[in-house]
Residue, then its C-alpha position, 0 to 999 in steps of 0.5 A: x703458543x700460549x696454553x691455557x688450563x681448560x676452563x682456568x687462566x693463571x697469571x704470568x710470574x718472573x723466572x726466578x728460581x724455586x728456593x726452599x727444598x725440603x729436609x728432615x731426619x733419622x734411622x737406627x743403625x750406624x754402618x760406618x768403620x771402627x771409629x764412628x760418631x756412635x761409639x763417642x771415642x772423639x773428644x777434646x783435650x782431656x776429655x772434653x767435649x768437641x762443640x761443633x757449628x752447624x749452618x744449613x740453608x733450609x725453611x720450614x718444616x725442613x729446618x725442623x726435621x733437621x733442627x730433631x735430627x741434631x737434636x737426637x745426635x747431642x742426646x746420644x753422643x756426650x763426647x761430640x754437641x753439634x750447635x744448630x744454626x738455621x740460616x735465610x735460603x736467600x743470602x745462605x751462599x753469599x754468607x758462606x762463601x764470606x765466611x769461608x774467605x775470613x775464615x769465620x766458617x763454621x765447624x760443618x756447613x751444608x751445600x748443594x752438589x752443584x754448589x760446590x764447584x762454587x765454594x772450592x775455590x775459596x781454597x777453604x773446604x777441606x778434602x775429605x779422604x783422609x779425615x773419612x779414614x781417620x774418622x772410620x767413614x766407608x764411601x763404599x756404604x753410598x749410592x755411587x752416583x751420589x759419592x761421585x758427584x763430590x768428587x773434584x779432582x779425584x778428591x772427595x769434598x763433601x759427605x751426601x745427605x740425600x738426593x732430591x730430583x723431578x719425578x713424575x706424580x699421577x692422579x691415579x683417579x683421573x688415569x683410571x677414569x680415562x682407562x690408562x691404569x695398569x691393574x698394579x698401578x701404573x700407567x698404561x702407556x707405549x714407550x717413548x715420547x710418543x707414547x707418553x704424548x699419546x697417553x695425554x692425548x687419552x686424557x685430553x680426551x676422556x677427562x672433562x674440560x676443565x682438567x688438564x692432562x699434564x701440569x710443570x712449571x712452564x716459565x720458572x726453574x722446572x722447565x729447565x731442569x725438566x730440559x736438563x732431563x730430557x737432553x741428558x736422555x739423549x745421551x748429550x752433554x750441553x756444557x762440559x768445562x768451557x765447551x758449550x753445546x746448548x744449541x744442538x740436536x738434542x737441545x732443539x729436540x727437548x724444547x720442540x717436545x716441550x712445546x709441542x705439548x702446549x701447542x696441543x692443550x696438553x699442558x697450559x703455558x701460563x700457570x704461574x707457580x701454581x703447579x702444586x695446587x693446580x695437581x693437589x686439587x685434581x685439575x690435572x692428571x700428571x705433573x713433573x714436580x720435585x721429590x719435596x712435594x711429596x708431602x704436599x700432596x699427602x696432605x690433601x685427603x681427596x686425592x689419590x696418586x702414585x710417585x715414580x721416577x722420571x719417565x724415560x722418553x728417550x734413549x737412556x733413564x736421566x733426570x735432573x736432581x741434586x744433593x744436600x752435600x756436608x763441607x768441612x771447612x778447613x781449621x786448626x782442630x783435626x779433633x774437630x774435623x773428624x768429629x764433623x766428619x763422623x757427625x755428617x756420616x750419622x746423618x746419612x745413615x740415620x735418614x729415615x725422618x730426612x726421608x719423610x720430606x721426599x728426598x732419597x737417603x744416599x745409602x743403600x743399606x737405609x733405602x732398604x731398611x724396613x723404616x724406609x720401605x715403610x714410608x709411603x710412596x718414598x721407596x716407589x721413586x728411589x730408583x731415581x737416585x740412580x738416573x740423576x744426571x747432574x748439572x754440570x760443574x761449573x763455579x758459574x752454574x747458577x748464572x748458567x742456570x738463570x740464562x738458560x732459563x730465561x731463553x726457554x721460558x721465551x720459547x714457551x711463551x712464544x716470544x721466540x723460536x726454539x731455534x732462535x732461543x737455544x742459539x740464544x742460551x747458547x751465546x749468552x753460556x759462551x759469554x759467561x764461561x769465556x769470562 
């Protein structure tokens, strides 16, 4: 079963999980209550100007646009100065959940969604309804997806950021020589898993031999979340609190789809981790790939595409995303928590910059706004914010996360059956949360 791009062979590499998801910055206009960051009325003892520490986990040009947006916060506000740390993605929640335990946490620190059934426990994150309302913060301002992923136990934890998700990118180029391009732009294609397998049958056809109709990563962590994906459209929940349903109709049906694809040339088994180069050069038609690429792909002048959400292939729109999230650890200063608060709300609000990296602001008001809608191909995927389905909350998801992983990547490389290997996932997942 192992696929090959026509013409191009490429190495196997570990299943390790992708790491280093994009950020950025800013907009105009603060939509929060009566008390806001903007309007500078929270301070220290007389007077004095509350100094709040900042830990993210982000590299690159990310950590940069985060680094302007901090930046830009300070020269506005005397009465609130956020100190920026940048710290390694590889040992980012080690180190957070050390210092949260000894109580050596920063004033405001940001996690993923998914991480924080994780850092919860440690009985040091503050909930946050009480201090959004001393603090004037209106969780009515935004996406209701993203809000309620926060929430455990009826009680908010963290303050959205964003969302990043897998969408589906096209070489519009590539589509429209195969005569699959609608005259606005998008694919012409029949609904469903059969049509989208039809559509890249069309290009399998049309397209010369050393371009391959689709590109994802087939053995890392894309092939989960795009697994996630497509069961979470089939309307099936595969994990929920201690009841473990991996080995299902659905969960079957996913990887036979998956596999199907390979076995049909339709997308090659064995190219590493070079998905984003292998579209950005032209030598594939559509990919899966995660809203971070983006700005990849704007940099190559020679190609032409299109960014959309996630393709419904089943019963109901799904795909898999997450968020960067702001936690409030808990201390003595609630002068401080509600300046904290106040600041990660203007980050939200001021989101456009943030925006440029890909990920979709988690207010309404900022996804309309002209500078958004101003930023090519961003506004084309918001929608996906909406049909994010979550991974499940779980203290264990990343150790879930990497089993799963690891018996669908089998399955791909044909070192087991789909049957074999989701019964696999599944014994190794009842393993792990009957700990």
């Amino acid at each position: 079963m192992m696929g090959k791009l026509k013409g191009v062979s490429f190495g196997l590499t570990s299943t390790a999980l992708l790491a280093g998801i994009l950020a950025g910055c800013g907009t105009d206009e603060n939509a929060s209550g009566d008390a806001t960051a903007s309007d500078n009325n929270v301070s220290g003892a007389n007077g004095e100007v509350v100094e709040l520490s900042y830990w993210v986990p982000f590299s690159g040009s990310d950590g940069e646009f985060m680094e302007g947006m901090v930046r830009q916060f300070n020269e506005e506000h005397e009465g609130i100065q956020v100190e920026f740390m940048n710290n390694n993605w590889d040992d980012y929640y080690p180190k957070l959940r050390t210092a949260l335990v000894s109580n050596s946490a920063p004033d405001i620190a940001v996690s993923h969604v998914s991480n924080l059934p994780e850092l919860i426990p440690t009985g040091s994150i503050e909930p946050l309804d009480e201090l959004a309302e001393e603090a004037g913060i209106d969780w009515g301002t935004f996406a209701d997806n993203q809000v309620n992923a926060t929430v455990i136990d009826d009680k908010h934890y963290a303050v959205p950021l964003d969302t990043h998700a897998v969408i589906m990118y096209y070489n519009t180029d590539l589509l429209d020589e195969a005569g699959l391009l609608n005259e606005d732009g998008s694919i012409a294609m029949d609904e469903g898993h059969e049509g989208f397998t039809a559509m890249l049958e069309t290009l399998d056809q049309e397209l010369p031999d050393n371009i391959s109709p689709m590109i994802m990563g087939t053995n890392n962590i894309f092939t989960y979340w795009v697994w996630h994906a497509l069961v979470s459209q089939q309307g099936h929940d595969y994990l929920t609190g201690s009841d473990v349903a991996i080995d299902s109709p659905e969960g079957i049906e996913a990887m036979r789809l998956m596999t199907d694809w390979i076995d049909r040339d339709l997308m090659p088994a064995d190219v590493g981790d070079n998905s984003y180069d292998i579209f950005k050069t032209g030598q594939a038609a559509v990919t899966f790939s995660g809203v971070w690429a983006t700005g990849n792909f704007e940099t190559e002048e020679d190609l032409a595409f299109q960014a959309v959400p996630f393709p419904q292939l089943y019963d109901q729109p799904a795909a898999w995303g997450n968020s960067h999230t702001l936690i409030v650890p808990k201390q003595d200063s609630r002068n401080k928590q509600i300046a904290a608060v106040q600041f990660a709300d203007w980050l939200a609000e001021n989101s456009v910059m943030w925006a440029e990296a890909g990920h979709v602001p988690p207010k309404p008001s900022v996804i309309e706004s002209a500078d958004y809608q101003d930023l090519p191909y961003r506004s084309d995927y918001a929608a996906v914010m909406d049909d994010v389905v979550y991974v499940p909350q779980s203290a264990q998801a990343s150790s879930i996360q990497d089993e799963i992983l690891e018996s669908l990547v089998q399955i791909n490389y044909g070192q087991s059956s789909i049957e074999d290997g989701i019964r696999n996932a599944q014994e190794k997942v009842e393993g792990i949360v009957g700990e």
